[in-house]
N, C-alpha and C positions, 0 to 999 in steps of 0.2 A: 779775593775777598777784600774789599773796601777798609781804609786803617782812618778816614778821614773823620774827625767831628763836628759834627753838627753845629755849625756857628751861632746859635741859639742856646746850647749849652755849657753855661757860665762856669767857668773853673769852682765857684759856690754850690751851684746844682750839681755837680761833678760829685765834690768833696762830700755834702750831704746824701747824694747817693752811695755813696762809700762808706757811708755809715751805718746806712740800711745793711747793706750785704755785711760788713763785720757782725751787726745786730743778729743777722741770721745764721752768719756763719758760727755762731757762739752756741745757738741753740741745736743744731744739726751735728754740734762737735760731737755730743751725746752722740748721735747715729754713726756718721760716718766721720772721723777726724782728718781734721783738715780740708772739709768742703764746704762751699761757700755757695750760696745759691739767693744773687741778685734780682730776685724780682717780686720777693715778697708786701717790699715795702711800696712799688709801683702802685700793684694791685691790691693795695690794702690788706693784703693776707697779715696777721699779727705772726709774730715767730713763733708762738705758742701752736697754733693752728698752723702751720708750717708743719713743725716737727710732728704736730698729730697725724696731716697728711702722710706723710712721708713712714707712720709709724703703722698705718693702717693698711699701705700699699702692700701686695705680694714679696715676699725677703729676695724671691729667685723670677727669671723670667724664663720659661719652658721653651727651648727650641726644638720646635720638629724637625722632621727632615726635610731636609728641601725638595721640591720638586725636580726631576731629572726625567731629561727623555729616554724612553725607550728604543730598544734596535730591533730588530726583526730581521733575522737571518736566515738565508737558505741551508739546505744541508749540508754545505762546503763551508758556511760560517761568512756569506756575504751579505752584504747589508742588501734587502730589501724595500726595508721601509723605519719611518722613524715614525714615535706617535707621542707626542707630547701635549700639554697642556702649557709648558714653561722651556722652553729652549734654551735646556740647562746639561752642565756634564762637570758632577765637581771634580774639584782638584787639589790636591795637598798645595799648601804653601811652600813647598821644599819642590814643587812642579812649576811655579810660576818665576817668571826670567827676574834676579834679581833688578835688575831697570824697572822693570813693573811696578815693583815693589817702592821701588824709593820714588818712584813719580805720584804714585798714588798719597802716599803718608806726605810728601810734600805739598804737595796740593790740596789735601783733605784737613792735615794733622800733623803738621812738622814734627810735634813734641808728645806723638803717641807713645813714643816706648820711654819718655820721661815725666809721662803724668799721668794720674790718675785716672777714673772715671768722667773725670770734670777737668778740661783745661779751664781753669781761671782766669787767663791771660785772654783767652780769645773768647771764655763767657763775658770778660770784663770789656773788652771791644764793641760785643755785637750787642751785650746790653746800654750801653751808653748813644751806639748807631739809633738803637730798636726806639728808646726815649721819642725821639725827632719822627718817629716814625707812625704815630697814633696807637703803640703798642703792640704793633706788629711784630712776631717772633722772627728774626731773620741771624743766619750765621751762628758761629761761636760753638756747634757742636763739636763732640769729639767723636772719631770714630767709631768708638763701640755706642755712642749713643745713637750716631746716625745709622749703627747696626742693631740696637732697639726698635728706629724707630719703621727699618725695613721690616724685620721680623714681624712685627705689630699688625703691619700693613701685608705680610705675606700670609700672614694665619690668623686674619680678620675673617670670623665666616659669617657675621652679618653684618647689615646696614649699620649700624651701630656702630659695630667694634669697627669696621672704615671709618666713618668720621672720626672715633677718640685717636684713633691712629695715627688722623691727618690733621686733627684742628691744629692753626695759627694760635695756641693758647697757653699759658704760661703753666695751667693746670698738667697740659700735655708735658711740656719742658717736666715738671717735676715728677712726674710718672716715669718718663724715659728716662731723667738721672736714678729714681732709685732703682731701674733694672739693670740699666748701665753698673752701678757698684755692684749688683748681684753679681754682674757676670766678671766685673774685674775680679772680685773674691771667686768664681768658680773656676775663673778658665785665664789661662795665659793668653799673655798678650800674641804671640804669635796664632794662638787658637780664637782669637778675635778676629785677625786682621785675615786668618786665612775664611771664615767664616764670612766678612764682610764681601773680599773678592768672589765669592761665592755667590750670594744673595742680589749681590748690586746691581740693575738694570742698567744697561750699557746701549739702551734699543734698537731700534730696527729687529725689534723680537728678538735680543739675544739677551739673556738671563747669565749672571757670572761670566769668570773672566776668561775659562776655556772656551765657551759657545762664538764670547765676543773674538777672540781672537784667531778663531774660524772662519766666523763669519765674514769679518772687516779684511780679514790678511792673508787666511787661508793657512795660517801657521797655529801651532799651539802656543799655550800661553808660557811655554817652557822656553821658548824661542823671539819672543817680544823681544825686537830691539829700543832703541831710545826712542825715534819715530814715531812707532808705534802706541809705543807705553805712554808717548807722552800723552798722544790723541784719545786713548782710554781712558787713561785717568782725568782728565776733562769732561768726559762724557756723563759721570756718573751724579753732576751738581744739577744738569739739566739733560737726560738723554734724549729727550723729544726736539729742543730746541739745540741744543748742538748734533742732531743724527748728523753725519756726514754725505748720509745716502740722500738728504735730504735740502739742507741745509750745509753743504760744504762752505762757504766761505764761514760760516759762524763759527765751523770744526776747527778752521784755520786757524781761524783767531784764536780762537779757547786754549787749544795744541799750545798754540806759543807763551801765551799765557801761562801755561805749567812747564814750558821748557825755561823761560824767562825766572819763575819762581824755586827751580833745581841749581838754576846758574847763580842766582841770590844764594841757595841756602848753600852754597859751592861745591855740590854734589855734580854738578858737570861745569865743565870751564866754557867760559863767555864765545870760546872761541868757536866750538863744537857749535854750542845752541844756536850760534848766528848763523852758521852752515846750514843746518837742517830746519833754520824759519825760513832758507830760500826757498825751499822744495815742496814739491806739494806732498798732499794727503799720502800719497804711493796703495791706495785700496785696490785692495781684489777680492770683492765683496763674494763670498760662497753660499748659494742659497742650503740650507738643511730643509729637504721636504718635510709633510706634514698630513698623516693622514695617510687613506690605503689610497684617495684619487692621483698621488704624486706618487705610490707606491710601482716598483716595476713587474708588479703582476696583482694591480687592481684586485680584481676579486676573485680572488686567492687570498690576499690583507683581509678583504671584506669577510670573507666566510672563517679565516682564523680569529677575527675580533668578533665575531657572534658565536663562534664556539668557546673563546676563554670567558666571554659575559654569562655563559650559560655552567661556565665550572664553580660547582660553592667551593670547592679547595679552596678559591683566590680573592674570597669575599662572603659576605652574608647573604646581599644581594646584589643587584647589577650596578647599584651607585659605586658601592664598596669596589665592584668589582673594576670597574675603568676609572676609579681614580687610584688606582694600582699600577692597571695598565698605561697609562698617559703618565703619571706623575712619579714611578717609581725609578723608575735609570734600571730597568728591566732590559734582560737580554732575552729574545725567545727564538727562542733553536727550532728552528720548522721545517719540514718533511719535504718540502717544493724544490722542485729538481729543474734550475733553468734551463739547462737544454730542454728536456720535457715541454716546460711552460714555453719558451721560444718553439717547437716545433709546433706547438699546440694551438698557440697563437695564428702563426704562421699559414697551417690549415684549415682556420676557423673563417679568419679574416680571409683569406684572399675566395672563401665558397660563398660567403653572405658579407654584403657591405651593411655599413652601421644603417643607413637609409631606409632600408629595404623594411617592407611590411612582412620580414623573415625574422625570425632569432635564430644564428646558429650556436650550439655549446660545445665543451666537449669537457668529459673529463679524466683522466689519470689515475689510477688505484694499485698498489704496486700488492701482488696477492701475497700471503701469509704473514704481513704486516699491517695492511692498512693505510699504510702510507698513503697523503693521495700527495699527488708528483705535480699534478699542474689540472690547473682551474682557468680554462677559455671559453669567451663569449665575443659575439662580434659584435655587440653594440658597447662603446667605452664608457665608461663612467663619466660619469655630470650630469648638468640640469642642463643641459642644452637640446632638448629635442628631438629643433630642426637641425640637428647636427648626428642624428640618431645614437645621443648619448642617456643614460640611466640610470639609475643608482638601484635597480633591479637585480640582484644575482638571480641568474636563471639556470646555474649549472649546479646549483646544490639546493639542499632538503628548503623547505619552506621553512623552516625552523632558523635558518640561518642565512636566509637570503631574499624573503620576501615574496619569492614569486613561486606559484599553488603548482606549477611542474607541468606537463602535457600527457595525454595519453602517452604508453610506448608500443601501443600495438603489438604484433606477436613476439616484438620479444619478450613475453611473459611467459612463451608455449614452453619454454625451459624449466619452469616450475613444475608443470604438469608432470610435463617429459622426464625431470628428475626424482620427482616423487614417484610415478611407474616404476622406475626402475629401484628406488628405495623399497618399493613394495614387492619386488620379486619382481613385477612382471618382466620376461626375457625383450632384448634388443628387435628380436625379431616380431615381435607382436604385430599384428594386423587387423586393418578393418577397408572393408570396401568401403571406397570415401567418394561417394558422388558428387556434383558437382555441385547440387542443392539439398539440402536436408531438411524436414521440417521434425525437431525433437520437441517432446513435450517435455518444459522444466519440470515438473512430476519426478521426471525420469533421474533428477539428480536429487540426491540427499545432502539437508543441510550434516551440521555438524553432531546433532541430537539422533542423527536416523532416522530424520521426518522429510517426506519429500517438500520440493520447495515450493511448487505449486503454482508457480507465478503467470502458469501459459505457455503456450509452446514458443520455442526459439527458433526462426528461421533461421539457415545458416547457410552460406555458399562460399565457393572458395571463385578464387583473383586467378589463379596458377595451373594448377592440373589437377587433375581426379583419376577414380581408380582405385583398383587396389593398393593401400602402402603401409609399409612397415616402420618403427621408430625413425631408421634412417631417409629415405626417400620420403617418410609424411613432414619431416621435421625441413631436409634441404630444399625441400621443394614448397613448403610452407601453405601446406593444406589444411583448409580451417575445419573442414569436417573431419577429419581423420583426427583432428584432438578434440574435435566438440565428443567426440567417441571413445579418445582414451582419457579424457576428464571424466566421463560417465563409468569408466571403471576405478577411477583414483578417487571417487569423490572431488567436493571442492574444499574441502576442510584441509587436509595435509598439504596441497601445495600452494594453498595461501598461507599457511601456519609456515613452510619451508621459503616461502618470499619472504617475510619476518625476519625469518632468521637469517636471512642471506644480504637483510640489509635496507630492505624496501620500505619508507615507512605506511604502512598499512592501520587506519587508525578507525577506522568505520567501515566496520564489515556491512552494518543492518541499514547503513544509510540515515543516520541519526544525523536532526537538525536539519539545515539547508543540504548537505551534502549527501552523495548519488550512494546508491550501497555497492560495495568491494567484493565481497566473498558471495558472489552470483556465478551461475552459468558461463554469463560471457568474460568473467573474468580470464580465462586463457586467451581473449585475446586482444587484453589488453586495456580495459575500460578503466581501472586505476588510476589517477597522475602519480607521473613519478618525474625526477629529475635524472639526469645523466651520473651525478654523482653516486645516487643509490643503485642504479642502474650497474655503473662500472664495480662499486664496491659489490654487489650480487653479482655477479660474472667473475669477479674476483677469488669468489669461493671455487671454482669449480677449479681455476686454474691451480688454488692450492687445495685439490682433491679432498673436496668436502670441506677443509678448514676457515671457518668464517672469522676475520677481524675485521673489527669497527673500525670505518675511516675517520681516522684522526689527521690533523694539520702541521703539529707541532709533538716536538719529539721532548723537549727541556725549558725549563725556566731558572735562568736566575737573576738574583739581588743586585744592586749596583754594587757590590762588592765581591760579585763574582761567585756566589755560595748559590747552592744549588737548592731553588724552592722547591720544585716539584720534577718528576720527571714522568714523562708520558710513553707506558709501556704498552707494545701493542695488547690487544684486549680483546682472545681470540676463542673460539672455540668450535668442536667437530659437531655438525650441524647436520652430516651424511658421511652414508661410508666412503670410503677410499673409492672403494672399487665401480661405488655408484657413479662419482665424480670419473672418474677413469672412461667409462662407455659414455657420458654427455660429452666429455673430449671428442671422443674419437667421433660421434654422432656429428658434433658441432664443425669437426674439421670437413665436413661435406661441402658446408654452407661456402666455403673457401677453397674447396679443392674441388673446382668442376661445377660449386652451386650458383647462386646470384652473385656470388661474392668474390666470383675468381678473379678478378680484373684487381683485388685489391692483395693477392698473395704476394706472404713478406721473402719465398726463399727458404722458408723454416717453420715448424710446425705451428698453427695460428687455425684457432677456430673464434667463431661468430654466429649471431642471427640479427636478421634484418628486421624490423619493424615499421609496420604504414597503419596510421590510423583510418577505420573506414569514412571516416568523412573527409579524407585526405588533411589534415590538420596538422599533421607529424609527421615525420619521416627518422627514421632510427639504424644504426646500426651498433653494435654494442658484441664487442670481439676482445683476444686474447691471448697471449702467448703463456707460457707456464711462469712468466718473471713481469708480464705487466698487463694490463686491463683498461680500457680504454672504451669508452661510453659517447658518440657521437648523436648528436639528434640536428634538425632543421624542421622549425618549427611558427607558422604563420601566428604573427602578434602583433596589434599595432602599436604606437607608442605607450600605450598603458599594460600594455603584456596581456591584454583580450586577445583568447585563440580568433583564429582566423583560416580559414581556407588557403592551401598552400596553391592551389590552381589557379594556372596564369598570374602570381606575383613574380616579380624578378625580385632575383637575390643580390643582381649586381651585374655578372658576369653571364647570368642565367636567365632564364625564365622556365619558372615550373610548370612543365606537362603532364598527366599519369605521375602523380607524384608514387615514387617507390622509394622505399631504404636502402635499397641496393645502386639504384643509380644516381641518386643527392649523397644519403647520408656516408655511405659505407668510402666513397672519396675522401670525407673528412677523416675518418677514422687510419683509413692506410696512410695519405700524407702523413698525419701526424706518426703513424707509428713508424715510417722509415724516418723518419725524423729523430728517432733514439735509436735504431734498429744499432751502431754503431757503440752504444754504451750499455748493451741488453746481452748476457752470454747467451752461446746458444745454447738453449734447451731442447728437450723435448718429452711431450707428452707419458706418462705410464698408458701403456698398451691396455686394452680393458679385459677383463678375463672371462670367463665363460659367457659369452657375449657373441651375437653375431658383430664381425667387424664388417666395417665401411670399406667398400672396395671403388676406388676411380676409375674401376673399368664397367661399372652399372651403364645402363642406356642414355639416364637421364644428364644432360650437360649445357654448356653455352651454346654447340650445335646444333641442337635441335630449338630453340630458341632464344629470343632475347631479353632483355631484361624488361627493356619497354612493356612486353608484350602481360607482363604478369604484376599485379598486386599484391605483395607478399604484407 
């Protein structure tokens, strides 16, 4: 800061100006005693209207909290993801390296902890410089005024309160002294200086003096050497123009600058500061991501920042609500299980490349919790395309991800199949299921007891025909054998048991542009659904009947560690035990001997496969008693319009007779031996008065192949 005068200003002009400020220092003694406030007489302000100013302004100036970024933790308490608005992490002043400390007040405020609100010394400097200057406000602050006038500028929330913020104006100057005295009378001096290190832009997006000393050094601000501190506390006069990341030699110079001004005020000795002007900057600049795109499991970020936007716990509405989430120094404790997401990954990406006119998903649902473990997609996040990137989640509800989900073909025949059994009917039930049927919708009743009357439904099966029973109609995935047991379930109870199980089901009658739900062909599958609802419905079974909603995130707290909310599973019996017990054992066919054996984990694991009839999807959607896992492969161009999965490649593939069994149910087994290692063994409740499933029936891989059938 410049001591030099103006050689146009005459020891006369001096002296006269020097009698202005007593002039006003006389009238302000009234407000505040002993402040003096030189620039009344520049600007023609009389003292009288001076002191009216200054009598009219707010007595206190309100600081809110600062802005802090948020973490976002896995269940082991790992950093995921950071979300901020301000890449900030405050710090007690009893946390910052005493070096810090004296480089900053040297350089800013030599004589902060001995004057007032108002150094006089160095207002009487910068207004004598300011003179020569065309009136131009420059220098002679004191810290807590230049911490007025950050705050000002921190919690300006319109155009307005920005410009009175920022003006070069003398009217500004006397606004910021009188908040300035507010705050020396409210708050001590160390409660200032730690507030300022707090607040002060340090840039290259670092916000206070912990973020910067992350960022720049890779250390905390507890551990600032001289070097270091020096090169901060320079930064904070101009952080644009001395960035170092940017403008390194200008950092140089500034650095010495306040090393040179420590060694004047004899706070380090000449001898030290000439050592350390030899050496460079010494940065080891740390990037802090930003956002779920930098996050290490994308959209998994993505889908818990549209589930906390949609909680009013955390807001009124969704503004309220993310500038909580970005702005608060928020910890959030979430359910996502890395290995999970790593294996999940793993098997998604290496079946479908990001390119491909494919979407593969898959998702993770841990049963009688909810928990969902891991959220995969094989296109990455971005705008980039031609790089087969997208800011689409395609592996959760539309509600939280954007994109309207895919048919999942027959694995919806488990609604059916579990409402049967909810309704009495025995395991063994049968119907000759020929190979083509023609029913007349008549034949099904809506929910009223009115038939539905829509026309007859053709119906044929991909697989085999024949007489079959719960278990061979279900492994063998025979579409008339359920167009027959829907016709005894109704369709009302196992659309109303998809609901509950998780599905979001929102238009039974086909209201608006959208197709109607709760129809005929609903068992097999005509619904969209995502992977997500998918897994978390399959999820109930393996906790025998017990339905909880998947949730992302387990806890939230405050930047002071206090706990806002906590997220408990949110669960309920949806079916009996016992019902859930015989679709087990039904289910374990599909994997033991059924389409699906080539994906057996070793340990008790049921599943169904899913193809949509226009070949569009491919699904499989499987389970062990301890976790649930939802895979699909799904033809979408860049805009996530379905699309025919016949003859696109995926990557490594190209799709023929697209099946679930032979695309999707790969993804599903990769991933699940991918945990199979951190999953105890379980095993299923046996089903009781029930016919059981036996692997020694006729039907298996030997008598055919998977190719060979459309399930």
């Amino acid at each position: 800061m410049s001591e030099q005068r103006p050689e146009h200003l005459t020891p006369a002009k001096v002296a006269s100006h020097l009698g202005v400020m007593l002039a006003v220092a006389a009238v302000l003694g009234v407000v505040v005693a002993g402040l003096a406030i030189p620039f009344a007489g520049v600007v023609g302000i009389g003292a009288k209207n001076v002191a009216e100013t200054m009598d009219q302004l707010p007595a206190e100036l309100e600081t809110e909290a600062l802005a802090q970024r948020t973490q976002v933790l896995d269940e082991d308490g790992e950093t995921i993801a950071t979300l901020y608005d301000q890449n900030r992490v405050n710090v007690q002043l009893a946390d910052v390296s005493r070096t810090m400390v004296k480089a900053i007040v040297a350089i800013e405020d030599y004589r902060f902890y001995q004057h007032g609100a108002l150094d006089l010394k160095g207002t009487l400097r910068a207004f004598i410089t300011n003179q020569a200057n065309s009136g131009v406000v420059q220098g002679g602050s004191s810290i807590t005024q230049q911490l007025v006038k950050l705050t000002l500028v921190d919690q300006a929330k319109t155009k307005k309160e920005r410009q009175e913020a920022t003006d070069d104006s003398y009217a500004r100057k006397l606004r910021e002294l009188r908040y300035a005295v507010a705050l020396e009378q409210r708050h001590s001096k160390d409660w200032i200086l730690e507030r300022y290190l707090n607040t002060a832009y340090f840039g290259d997006g670092a916000f206070g003096i912990q973020a910067a000393a992350r960022h720049y050094f890779g250390v905390n601000a507890s551990d600032l050497d001289l070097k270091q501190s020096s090169l901060l506390a320079g930064l904070v006069k101009n952080p644009t123009g001395y960035d170092p990341t940017n403008s390194p030699d200008r950092a140089l110079e500034r650095r010495n600058v306040v090393l040179d001004r420590m060694a004047q005020l004899g706070i380090v000795k000449e001898k030290r500061v000439d050592k350390i002007k030899k050496q460079k900057l010494g940065l080891d600049t740390q990037t802090t991501p930003n956002g779920c795109v930098n996050a290490r499991a994308p959209f998994f970020c993505d889908y818990l920042l549209n589930y906390l936007l949609k909680d009013p716990s955390l807001g009124k509405n969704a503004k309220q609500r993310r500038e909580l989430i970005f702005s608060g120094g928020l910890t959030i404790r979430t359910t996502i299980d890395l290995q999970a997401q790593a294996a999940a990954d793993e098997s998604v990406t290496s079946a479908v490349y990001p390119e491909s006119q494919a979407i593969g998903g898959l998702a993770m649902v841990e049963p009688g919790t909810g928990k969902v473990r891991a959220i995969a997609q094989s296109r990455p996040m971005g705008a980039d395309r031609s790089q087969g990137q997208t800011y689409l989640n395609y592996v959760v509800n539309n509600k939280y991800g954007g994109s309207s989900g895919f048919q999942p073909g027959s694995t919806f025949k488990v609604f059916v199949l579990a409402a049967a059994i909810e309704q009495g009917l025995p395991t063994n039930t049968g119907f000759n299921s020929p190979e083509q049927m023609e029913i007349p919708e008549s034949a099904y009743e809506d929910c009223d007891g009115e038939p539905y009357g829509y026309g007859t439904w053709s119906v044929g099966n991909s697989t085999t025909s024949g007489y079959k029973d719960m278990y061979t109609g279900t492994r063998e995935s025979v579409n008339t054998f359920f167009a027959q047991l829907e016709q005894r379930t109704g369709i009302c109870e196992p659309y109303e048991l998809a609901k509950a199980m998780g599905v979001d089901l929102t238009n039974p009658e086909g209201k608006g542009d959208g197709l109607p739900e709760r129809v005929p062909t609903f068992v097999l599958g005509i619904p969209d659904a995502s992977p997500l609802e998918m897994a978390e419905a399959y999820a109930t079974f393996a906790a025998r009947g017990l339905h909880c909603d998947a949730h992302p995130v387990t806890a939230i707290e405050d930047a002071r560690g206090n706990v806002l909310k906590e997220y408990e599973p949110e669960c309920q019996q949806v079916m009996e035990e016992t019902t859930a017990d015989a679709v087990n054992d039904i289910l374990r066919g599909v994997i033991e001997g059924g389409f699906a054996s080539a994906q057996a984990l070793g340990r008790d694991a049921a599943g169904k496969t899913g193809t949509t009839q226009n070949g569009q999807a491919v699904w499989f959607v499987g389970y062990t008693p301890n976790m649930a896992a939802a895979a699909m492969i799904a033809g979408a161009n860049e805009s996530g319009t379905p699309l025919s999965l016949e003859g696109v490649s995926t990557g490594p593939t190209t799709i023929y007779g697209a099946s679930g069994s032979t695309y999707a149910a790969p993804v599903w087994g990769g991933a699940m031996r991918g945990i199979l290692d951190e999953l105890p063994v379980e095993s299923f409740v046996p089903p009781s008065s029930t016919t059981t499933y036996s692997t020694s029936d006729d039907f298996g891989d030997d008598d055919f192949g998977d190719d060979d059938f459309d399930e």
